[in-house]
C-alpha positions in Angstrom: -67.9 -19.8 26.1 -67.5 -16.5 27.4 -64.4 -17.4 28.7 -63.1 -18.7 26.2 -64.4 -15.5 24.1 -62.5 -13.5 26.6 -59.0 -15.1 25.9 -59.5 -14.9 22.5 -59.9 -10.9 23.0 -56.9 -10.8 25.5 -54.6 -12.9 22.7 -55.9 -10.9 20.1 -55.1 -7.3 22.0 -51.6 -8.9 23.3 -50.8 -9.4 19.5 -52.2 -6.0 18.3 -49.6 -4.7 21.2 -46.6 -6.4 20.2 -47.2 -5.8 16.5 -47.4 -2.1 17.4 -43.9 -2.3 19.5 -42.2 -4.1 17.1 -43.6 -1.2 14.4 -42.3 1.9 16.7 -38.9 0.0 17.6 -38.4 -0.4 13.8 -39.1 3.1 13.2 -36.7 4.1 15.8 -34.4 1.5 14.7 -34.1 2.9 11.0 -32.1 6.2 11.3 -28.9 4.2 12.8 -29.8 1.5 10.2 -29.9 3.9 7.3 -26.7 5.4 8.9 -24.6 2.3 8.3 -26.1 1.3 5.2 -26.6 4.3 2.7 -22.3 4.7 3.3 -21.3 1.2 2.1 -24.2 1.3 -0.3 -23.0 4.5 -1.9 -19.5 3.4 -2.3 -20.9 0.5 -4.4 -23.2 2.8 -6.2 -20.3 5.0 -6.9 -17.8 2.6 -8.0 -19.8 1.3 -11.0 -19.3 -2.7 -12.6 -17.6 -1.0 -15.1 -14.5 0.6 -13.3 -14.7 -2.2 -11.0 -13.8 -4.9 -13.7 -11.5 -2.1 -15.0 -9.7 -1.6 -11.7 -9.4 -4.9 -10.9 -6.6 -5.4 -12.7 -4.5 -2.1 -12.3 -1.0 -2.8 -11.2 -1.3 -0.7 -7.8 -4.2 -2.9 -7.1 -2.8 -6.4 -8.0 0.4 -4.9 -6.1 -1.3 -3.9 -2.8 -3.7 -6.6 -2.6 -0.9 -9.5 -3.2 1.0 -7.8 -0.3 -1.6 -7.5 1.7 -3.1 -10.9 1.4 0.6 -12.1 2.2 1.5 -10.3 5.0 -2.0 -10.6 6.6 -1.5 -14.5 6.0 1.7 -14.6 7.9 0.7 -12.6 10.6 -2.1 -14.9 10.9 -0.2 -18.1 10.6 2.4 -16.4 13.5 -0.4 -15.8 15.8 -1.5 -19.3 15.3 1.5 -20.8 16.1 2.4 -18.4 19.2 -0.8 -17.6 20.6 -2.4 -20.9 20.7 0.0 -22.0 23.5 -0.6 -19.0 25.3 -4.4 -19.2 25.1 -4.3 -22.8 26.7 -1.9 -21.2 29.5 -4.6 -18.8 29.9 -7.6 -21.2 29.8 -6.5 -24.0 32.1 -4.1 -22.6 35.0 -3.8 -19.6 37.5 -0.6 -17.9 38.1 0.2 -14.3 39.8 -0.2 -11.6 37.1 -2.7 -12.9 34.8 -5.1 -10.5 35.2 -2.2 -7.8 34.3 -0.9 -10.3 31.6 -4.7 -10.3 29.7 -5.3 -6.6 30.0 -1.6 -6.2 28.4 -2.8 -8.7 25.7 -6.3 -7.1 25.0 -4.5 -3.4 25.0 -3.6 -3.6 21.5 -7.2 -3.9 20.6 -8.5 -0.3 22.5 -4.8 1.5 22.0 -4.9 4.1 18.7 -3.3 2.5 16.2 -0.9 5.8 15.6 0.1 4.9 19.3 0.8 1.2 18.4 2.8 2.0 15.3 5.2 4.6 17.8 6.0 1.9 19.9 6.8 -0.5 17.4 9.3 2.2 16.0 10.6 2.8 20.2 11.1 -1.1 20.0 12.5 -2.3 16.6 13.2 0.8 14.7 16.9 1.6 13.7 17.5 3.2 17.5 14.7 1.3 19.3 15.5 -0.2 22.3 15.6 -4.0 20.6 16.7 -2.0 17.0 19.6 -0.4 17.7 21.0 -4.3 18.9 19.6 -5.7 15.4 21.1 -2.9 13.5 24.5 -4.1 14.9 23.7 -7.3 14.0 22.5 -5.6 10.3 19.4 -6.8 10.8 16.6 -3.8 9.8 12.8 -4.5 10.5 11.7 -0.7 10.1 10.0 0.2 7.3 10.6 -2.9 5.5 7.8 -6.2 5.0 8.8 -7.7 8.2 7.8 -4.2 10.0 4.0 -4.9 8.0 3.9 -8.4 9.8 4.9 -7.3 13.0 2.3 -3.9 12.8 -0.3 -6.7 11.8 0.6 -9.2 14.1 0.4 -6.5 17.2 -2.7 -5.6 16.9 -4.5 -8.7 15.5 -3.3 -11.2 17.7 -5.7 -10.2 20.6 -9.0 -11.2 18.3 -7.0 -14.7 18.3 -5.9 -15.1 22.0 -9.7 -14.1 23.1 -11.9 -16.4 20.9 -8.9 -19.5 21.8 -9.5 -19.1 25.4 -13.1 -18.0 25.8 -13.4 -21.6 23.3 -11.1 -23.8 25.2 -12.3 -22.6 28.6 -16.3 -23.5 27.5 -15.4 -27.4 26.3 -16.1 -30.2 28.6 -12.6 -31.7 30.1 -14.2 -35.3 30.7 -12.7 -36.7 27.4 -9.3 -34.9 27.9 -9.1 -36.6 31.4 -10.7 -40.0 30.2 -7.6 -39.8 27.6 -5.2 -38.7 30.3 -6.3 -41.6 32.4 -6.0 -44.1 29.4 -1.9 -43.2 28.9 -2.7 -40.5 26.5 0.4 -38.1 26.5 -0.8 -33.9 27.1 0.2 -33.8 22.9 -1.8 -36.5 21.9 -4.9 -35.5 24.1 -4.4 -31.9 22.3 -4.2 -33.1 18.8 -6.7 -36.1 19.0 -9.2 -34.2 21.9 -8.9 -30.8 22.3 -8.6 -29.6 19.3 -11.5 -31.4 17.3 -13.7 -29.9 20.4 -12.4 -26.6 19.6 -11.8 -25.6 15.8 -14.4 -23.8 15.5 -13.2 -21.0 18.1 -9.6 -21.1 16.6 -10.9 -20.7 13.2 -13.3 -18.0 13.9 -10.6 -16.3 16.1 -7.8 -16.7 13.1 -10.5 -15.3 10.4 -11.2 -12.4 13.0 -6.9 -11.6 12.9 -6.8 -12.4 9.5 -9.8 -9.5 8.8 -8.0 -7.2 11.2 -4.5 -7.5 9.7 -5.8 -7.5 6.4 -7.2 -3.7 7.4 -4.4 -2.5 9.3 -3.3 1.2 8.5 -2.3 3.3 10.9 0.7 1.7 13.0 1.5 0.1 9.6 2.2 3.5 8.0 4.0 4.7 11.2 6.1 1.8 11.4 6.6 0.2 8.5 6.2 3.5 5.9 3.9 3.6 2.6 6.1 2.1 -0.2 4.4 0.9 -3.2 5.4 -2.7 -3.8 7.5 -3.1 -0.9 5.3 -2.3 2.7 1.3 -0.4 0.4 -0.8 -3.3 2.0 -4.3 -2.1 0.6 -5.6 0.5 2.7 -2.4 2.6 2.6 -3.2 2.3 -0.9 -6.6 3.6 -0.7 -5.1 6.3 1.5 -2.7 7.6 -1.4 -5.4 6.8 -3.9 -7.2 9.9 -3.1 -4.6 12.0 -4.4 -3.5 9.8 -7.3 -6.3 8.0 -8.6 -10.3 7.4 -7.1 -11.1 5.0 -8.8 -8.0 2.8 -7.6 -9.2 3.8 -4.0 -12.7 3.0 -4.7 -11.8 -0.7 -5.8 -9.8 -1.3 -3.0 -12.6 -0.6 -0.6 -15.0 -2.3 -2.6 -12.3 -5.6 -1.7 -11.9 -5.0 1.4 -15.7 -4.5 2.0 -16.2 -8.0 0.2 -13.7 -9.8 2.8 -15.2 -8.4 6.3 -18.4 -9.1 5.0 -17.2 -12.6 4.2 -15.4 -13.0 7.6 -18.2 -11.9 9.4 -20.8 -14.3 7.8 -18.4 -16.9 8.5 -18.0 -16.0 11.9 -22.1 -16.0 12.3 -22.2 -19.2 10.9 -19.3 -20.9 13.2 -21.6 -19.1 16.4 -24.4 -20.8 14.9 -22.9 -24.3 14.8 -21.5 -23.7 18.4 -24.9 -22.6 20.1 -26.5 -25.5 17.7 -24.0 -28.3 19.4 -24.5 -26.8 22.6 
């Protein structure tokens, strides 16, 4: 018995302990907590229901948010289509200069975006060192849509390219080989194999580009110019919408709050489902 009592006294001190540690690591948890909330919270609080269903439908809105959501798309669905290949080289083989060639991939995501736009404009603009050949040809990319997609695509595809090959370098390559043995041909153990095993990494990686395209400003502005209807994605709207009109401003940040929030509960969930699989 007095054992026994003497547990019970040790259990009941180790959960008076932890129960205080988890009260003082709150406390010194909330000022960063506060920090990041009272912002977004106050630029809810400041918008209002009322100009937010007002806004909505402004013409710079509807105009900056249609661009945006289709230049975002394509630079999504081009970093798909390019980067997938180059995450499986990545993932499955060795070569000299793959060390150099991922630190040149992941470079877009640490370089300042103002540095990203200039050597977009050194490369394609009208007497960049690819430019000055298209402009011959009287091909422009500068300052036009095509510019938005490429700003976009530059420094979105890394989010893609990471999540592809951290996911295709974590699944188990039995089945692939077991296909490969069968007379299954390297597209058909991709399509039928790989690529059910994977999704969820590509699609968490393509929502990640998609959320960082979708906020892209400063090598868009650089390179591609702020021109309503023709290259004002949403935040280079919100950026002129300080000296035109708040309000505008205020509702585009209220949308693009609303889709990171989205992408990032999607992501959660998709890291879920992996770690639940697992």
């Amino acid at each position: 018995m007095a054992v026994q009592q003497m547990q019970r006294v040790a259990a009941g001190t180790l959960l008076r302990r932890r129960r205080l540690n988890r009260l003082v690591l709150a406390l010194m948890a909330a000022p960063l907590l506060a920090f990041v909330f009272l912002p977004l919270a106050s630029l809810i609080l400041r918008t209002g229901l009322d100009a937010l269903s007002v806004n909505l439908w402004n013409a710079a809105v509807l105009q900056a948010a249609a661009l945006s959501m289709a230049t975002s798309a394509t630079a999504t669905l081009l970093t798909i289509g390019f980067g997938t290949p180059l995450a499986y080289l990545l993932a499955r083989y060795q070569f000299p200069g793959r060390t150099l060639v991922e630190t040149l991939l992941e470079l877009p995501m640490v370089l300042p975006p103002a540095v990203a736009g200039v050597a977009l404009l050194m490369a394609f603009g009208r007497r960049g060192v690819l430019g000055v050949h298209l402009s011959d040809l009287g091909v422009e990319i500068a300052f036009t849509q095509a510019a938005v997609v490429l700003a976009q695509c530059f420094v979105a595809a890394p989010f893609y390219v990471r999540a592809a090959v951290a996911g295709l370098a974590q699944i188990d390559r039995d089945a692939e080989q077991a296909a490969a043995v069968d007379g299954a041909g390297p597209w058909i153990v991709f399509t039928r194999i790989t690529l059910p095993l994977v999704w969820p990494a590509l699609f968490g990686g393509a929502v990640m580009t998609w959320a960082r395209a979708l906020g892209e400003f400063g090598a868009t502005i650089i390179f591609a110019g702020n021109f309503p209807g023709r290259t004002q994605t949403m935040p280079l709207a919100i950026y002129i919408g300080f000296e035109l009109d708040l309000y505008v401003a205020l509702t585009l940040s209220i949308i693009l709050l609303a889709c990171s929030f989205s992408v990032l509960l999607i992501v959660k969930g998709l890291l879920r489902q992996r770690v639940g699989e697992i």
